[in-house]
N, C-alpha and C positions, 0 to 999 in steps of 0.2 A: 869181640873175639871172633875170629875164623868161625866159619857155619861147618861142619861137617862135611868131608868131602865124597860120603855116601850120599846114593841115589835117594830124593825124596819121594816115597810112596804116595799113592794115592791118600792115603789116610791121613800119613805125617802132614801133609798139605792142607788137608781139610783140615786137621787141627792146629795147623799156623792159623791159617784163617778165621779159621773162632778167636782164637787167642789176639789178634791182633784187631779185627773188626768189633768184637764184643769183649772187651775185655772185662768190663764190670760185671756180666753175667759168668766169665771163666771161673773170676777171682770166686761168685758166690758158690759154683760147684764145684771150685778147687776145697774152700772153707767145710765139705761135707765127706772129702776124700780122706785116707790116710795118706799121711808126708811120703811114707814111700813110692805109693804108688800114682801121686800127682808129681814125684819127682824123676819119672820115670818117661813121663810126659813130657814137662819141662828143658832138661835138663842137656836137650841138643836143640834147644831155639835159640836163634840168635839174640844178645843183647836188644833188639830195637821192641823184638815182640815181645822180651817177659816184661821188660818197663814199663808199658803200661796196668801189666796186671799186676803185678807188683806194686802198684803207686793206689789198688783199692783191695790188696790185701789186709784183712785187720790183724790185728797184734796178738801171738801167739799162732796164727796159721803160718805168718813168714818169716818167724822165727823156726819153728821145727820145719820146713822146705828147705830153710839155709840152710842146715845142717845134712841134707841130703844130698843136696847139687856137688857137683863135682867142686874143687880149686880152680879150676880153669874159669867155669861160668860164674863161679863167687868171685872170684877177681875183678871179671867185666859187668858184673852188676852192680858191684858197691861201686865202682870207680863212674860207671854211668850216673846213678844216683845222686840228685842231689845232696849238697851236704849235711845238711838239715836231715831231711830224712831216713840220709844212710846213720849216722850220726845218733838219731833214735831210738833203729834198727838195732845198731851195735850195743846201746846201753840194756839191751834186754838179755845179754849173754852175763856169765861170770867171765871174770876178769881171765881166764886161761884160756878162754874159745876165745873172746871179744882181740886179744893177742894175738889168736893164730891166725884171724880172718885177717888182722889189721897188716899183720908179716904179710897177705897176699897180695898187698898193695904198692905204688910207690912209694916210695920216705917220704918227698913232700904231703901228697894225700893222708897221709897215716900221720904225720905232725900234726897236720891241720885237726884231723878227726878226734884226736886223743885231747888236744885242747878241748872243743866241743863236748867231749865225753864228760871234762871236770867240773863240778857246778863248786861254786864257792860255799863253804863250809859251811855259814850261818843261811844257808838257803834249802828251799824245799827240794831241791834237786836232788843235795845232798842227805836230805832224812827217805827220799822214797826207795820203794820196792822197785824195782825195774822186769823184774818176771811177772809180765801182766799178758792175758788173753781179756780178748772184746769180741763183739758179735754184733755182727749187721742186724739192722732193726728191722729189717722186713724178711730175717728168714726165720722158718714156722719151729715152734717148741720141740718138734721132734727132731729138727734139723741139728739143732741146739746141742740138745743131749749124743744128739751122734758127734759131733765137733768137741765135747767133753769126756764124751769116751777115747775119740780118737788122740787129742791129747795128753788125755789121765791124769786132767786137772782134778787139785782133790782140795779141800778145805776154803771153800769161794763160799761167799755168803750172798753177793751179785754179781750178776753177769751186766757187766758193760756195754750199753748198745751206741754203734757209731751208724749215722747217716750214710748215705751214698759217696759222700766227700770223706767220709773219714773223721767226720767230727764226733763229739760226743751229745749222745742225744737222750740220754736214761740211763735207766737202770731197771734192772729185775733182780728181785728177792728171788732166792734160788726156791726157795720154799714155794713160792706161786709157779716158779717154772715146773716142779714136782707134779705140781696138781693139774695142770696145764692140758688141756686137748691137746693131740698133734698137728693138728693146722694148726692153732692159734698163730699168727705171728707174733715177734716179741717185743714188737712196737705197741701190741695190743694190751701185755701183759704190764706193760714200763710204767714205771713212776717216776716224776722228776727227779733229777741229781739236787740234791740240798744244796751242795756247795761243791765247788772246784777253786785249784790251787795252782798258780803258775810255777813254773820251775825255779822260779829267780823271786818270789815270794820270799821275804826272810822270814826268819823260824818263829820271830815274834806274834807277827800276823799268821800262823798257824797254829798256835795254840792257843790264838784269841777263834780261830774257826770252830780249833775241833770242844773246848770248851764253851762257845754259844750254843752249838748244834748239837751235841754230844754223838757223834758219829763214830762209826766203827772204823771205817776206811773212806777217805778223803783223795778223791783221783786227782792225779799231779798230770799237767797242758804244758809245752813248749812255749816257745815264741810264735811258732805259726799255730796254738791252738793244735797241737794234735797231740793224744793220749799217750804219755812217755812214762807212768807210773803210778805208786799209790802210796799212799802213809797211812800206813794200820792200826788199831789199835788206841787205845787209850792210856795205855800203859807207857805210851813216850812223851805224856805229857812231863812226867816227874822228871825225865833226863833233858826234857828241853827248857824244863823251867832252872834246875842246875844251871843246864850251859849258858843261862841267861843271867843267872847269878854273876857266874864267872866272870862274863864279858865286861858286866859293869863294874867289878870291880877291875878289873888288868886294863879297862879300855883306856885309862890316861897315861901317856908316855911309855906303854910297854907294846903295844903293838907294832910293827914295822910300818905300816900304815899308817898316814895322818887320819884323825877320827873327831869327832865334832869337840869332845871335853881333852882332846890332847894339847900337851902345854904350850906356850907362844913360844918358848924356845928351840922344841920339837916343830912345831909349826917355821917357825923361821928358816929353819936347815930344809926345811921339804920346799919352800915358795922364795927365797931368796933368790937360791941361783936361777930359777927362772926370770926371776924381776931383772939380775941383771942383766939376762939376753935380750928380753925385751928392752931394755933401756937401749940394747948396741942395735936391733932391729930397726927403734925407729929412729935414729940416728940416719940406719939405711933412706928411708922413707922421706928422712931432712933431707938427706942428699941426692934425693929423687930433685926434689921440688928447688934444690938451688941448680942444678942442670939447666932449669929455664927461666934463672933470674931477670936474665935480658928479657923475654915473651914476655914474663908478668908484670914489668917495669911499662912496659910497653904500653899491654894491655892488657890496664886496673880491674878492669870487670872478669879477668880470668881469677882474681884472687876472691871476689866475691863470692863465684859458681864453686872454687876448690870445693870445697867443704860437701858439697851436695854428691858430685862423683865419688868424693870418699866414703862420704858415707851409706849412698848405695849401694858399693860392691862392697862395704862390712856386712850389710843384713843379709845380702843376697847368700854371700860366702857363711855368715853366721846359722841361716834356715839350711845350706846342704848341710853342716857342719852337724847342725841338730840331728838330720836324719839320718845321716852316714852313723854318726855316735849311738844312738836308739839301736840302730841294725848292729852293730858289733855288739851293745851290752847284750842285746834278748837274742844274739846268736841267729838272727834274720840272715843276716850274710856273714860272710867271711870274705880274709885277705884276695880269695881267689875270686870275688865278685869283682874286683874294682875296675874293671874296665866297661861291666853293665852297670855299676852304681854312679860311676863317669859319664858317659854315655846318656844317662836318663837326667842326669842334673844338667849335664850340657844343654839338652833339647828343652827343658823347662827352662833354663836361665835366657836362653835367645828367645823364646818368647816370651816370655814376660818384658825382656831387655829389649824387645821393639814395642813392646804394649807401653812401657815406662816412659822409652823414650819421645813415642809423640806426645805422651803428655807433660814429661817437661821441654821437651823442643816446643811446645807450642805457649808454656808458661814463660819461656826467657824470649819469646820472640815478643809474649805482649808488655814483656817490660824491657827489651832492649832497643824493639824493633829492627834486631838486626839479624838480616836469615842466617850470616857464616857464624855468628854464635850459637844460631838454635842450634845448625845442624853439626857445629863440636860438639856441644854438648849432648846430642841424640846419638852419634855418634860413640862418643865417650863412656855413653852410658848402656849401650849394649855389650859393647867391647870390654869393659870395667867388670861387669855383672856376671859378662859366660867365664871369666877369668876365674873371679871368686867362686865361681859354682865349681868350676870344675878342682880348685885349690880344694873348698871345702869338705868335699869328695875324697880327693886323693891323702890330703893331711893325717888325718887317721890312722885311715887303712894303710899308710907308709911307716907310721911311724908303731903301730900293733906288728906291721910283718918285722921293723928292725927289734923288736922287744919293750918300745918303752910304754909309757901309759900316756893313752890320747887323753883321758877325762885331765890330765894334769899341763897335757903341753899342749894341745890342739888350738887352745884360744891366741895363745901367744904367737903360734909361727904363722897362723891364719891372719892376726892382726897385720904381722907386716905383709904378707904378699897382698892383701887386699889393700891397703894403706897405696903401697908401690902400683899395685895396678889400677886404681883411682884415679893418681898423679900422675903417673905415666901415660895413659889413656888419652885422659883431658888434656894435658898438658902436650903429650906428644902430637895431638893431633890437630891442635890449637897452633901448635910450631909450624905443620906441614899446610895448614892450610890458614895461614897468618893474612896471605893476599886478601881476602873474606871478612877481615875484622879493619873496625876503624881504632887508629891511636886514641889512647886517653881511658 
């Protein structure tokens, strides 16, 4: 967003300069201010300088800031932010502010975000509290109690302490914090966290926690590990043991979803029609490898090697496939990552695809003895390999932005382009540089 096109005073400057040079120490005596009058501060700096301080704000201090700053500079901060983290951010509001902030954004951004915002019903995301405050672990008990007054948190039984990073690193019984010197730090005062719960944790495995441990509140982590909530109480054991009742009874053939005990009839209408796509893809794939029936006729040792280019640029394609998949379920990245999720599997896949390739260029040369096959085949197999990385990559993430489900089609459309780019590879370049090989 535009900087203000008032003169900047001596002071305003000195406080860019803190703010942008130290922002971790900003963030710790912004955490001891009241929201209004850190927001007072803030609130004509440009996008570049609150980002940082912002990214070691702890939760509950940049919540009540947001609500200070002007719509202008809420606009350009969520939208700067990553999405992960803005995404966070927002699930710490009620559903009417979490709206109004999202209205201040683009539609695409604000689609994106509000998926993010929805955790799947049978998960911990969707049982916690999202109105949570935490507290850096090296600032001192008196700092503490000013930061609880300045928010007017009220019925906390611990205070959550996060690292320098933002991680979680303990906890304080409020009751020790009461009795507490004022220096103390509250790293001094903490005691381990029993247990933590991921967001995507299903409901099962949390009332196998909160009934081992018998805990009052159970703090709910992201995908990136950082502190998005909590589940209270012991009293939602009985409603989750219900909804687990439930599930196992409606779970065969009543949910829209295929699930492990739904019927093979149900099951057949969900995996059919893909089976028959796949059947027309690799058909595709036939008619890759009959394009160079004459080469193969030719020369028989290309039909030997098929197999090894194919199935190189499956695993290759199958391992981005892996990670791109993990990053959309745990909300790592989003649609709007793919051209840095492309981008980094590219660069792995060419290296590994020269690492590969001298060592089968160097295995078909001591059984063919012939350099123009080694080097199709080195060849083949780099060019095969950055194919599939970079298919495995995009498959996904293409097919989540058109709305359909990757955990269901990813494998299948991935089969054929990497099948196609195998054959095609070897085969194509086996055609182009045929002078190199002997007949037979």
């Amino acid at each position: 967003m535009a900087e203000s096109i008032q003169a900047v005073t001596p002071l305003d400057a000195l406080t860019r300069a803190f703010l942008l040079n130290y922002p971790r120490d900003a963030a710790r005596k912004i955490e001891t201010m009241v929201a209004e009058k850190s927001a007072l501060l803030l609130r004509d700096q440009p996008t570049y300088v609150l980002l940082p301080v912002w990214a070691n704000l702890s939760p509950g201090v940049a919540d009540d800031l947001l609500l200070q700053l002007p719509d202008e500079t809420v606009a350009a901060l969520l939208t700067a932010l990553a999405a992960g983290q803005c995404a966070s951010l927002l699930s710490r509001f009620d559903l009417q502010r979490r709206e109004r902030f999202l209205g201040l954004l683009d539609k695409t951004i604000a689609a994106e975000l509000r998926e993010l915002l929805e955790y799947p019903a049978d998960t911990a995301g969707a049982l916690m509290e999202t109105n949570i405050v935490a507290f850096n672990a090296n600032m001192t008990a008196a700092e503490a109690l000013t930061q609880l007054r300045n928010q007017k948190r009220a019925e906390l039984r611990y205070l959550f302490l996060l690292n320098d990073d933002l991680y979680l690193q303990g906890q304080v019984p409020i009751q020790r914090l009461a009795l507490a010197e004022g220096t103390q730090t509250l790293e001094s005062l903490s005691t381990p966290l029993i247990a933590v719960a991921n967001a995507l944790d299903p409901k099962s495995e949390i009332v196998e926690i909160l009934e081992k441990f018998k805990i009052d509140v159970l703090p709910v982590i992201d995908g990136n590990d950082h502190f998005v909530g909590v589940i209270r109480g012991r009293n939602i054991l009985s409603v989750l043991k219900q909804d687990m009742a439930t599930d196992m009874q409606t779970m065969v053939g009543v949910s829209k979803d295929e699930r492990a005990l739904s019927s093979s009839w149900f099951a057949v209408k969900k995996r059919l029609p893909w089976l028959q796509i796949n059947l027309l893809t690799a058909f595709l794939a036939a008619a890759v490898v009959g394009m160079f029936e004459s080469t193969i006729a030719q020369y028989t040792a290309l039909a030997i090697l098929l197999p090894i280019a194919a199935g190189q640029s499956g695993n290759t394609g199958a391992q981005a496939l892996a990670v791109t998949m993990r990053g959309l379920t745990l909300r790592e990245i989003t649609v709007r990552h793919w051209l840095q999720v492309t981008m980094k599997e590219a660069g792995a896949a060419l290296v590994n695809g020269v690492a590969v390739a001298i060592t089968c260029g160097g295995g078909v040369y001591l059984w063919s003895r012939s350099t123009g096959l080694s080097l199709i085949i080195a060849l083949a197999m780099i060019s095969s390999m950055l194919i599939a990385a970079v298919a495995g990559a995009l498959v996904p993430i293409m097919l989540k932005r058109l709305g359909q489900d990757p955990a269901l089609s990813s494998s299948i459309i991935l089969t054929t382009v990497t099948d196609i780019a195998g054959f095609m590879s070897f085969l194509g370049i086996a055609t182009l540089l045929s002078g190199m090989l002997a007949a037979g």
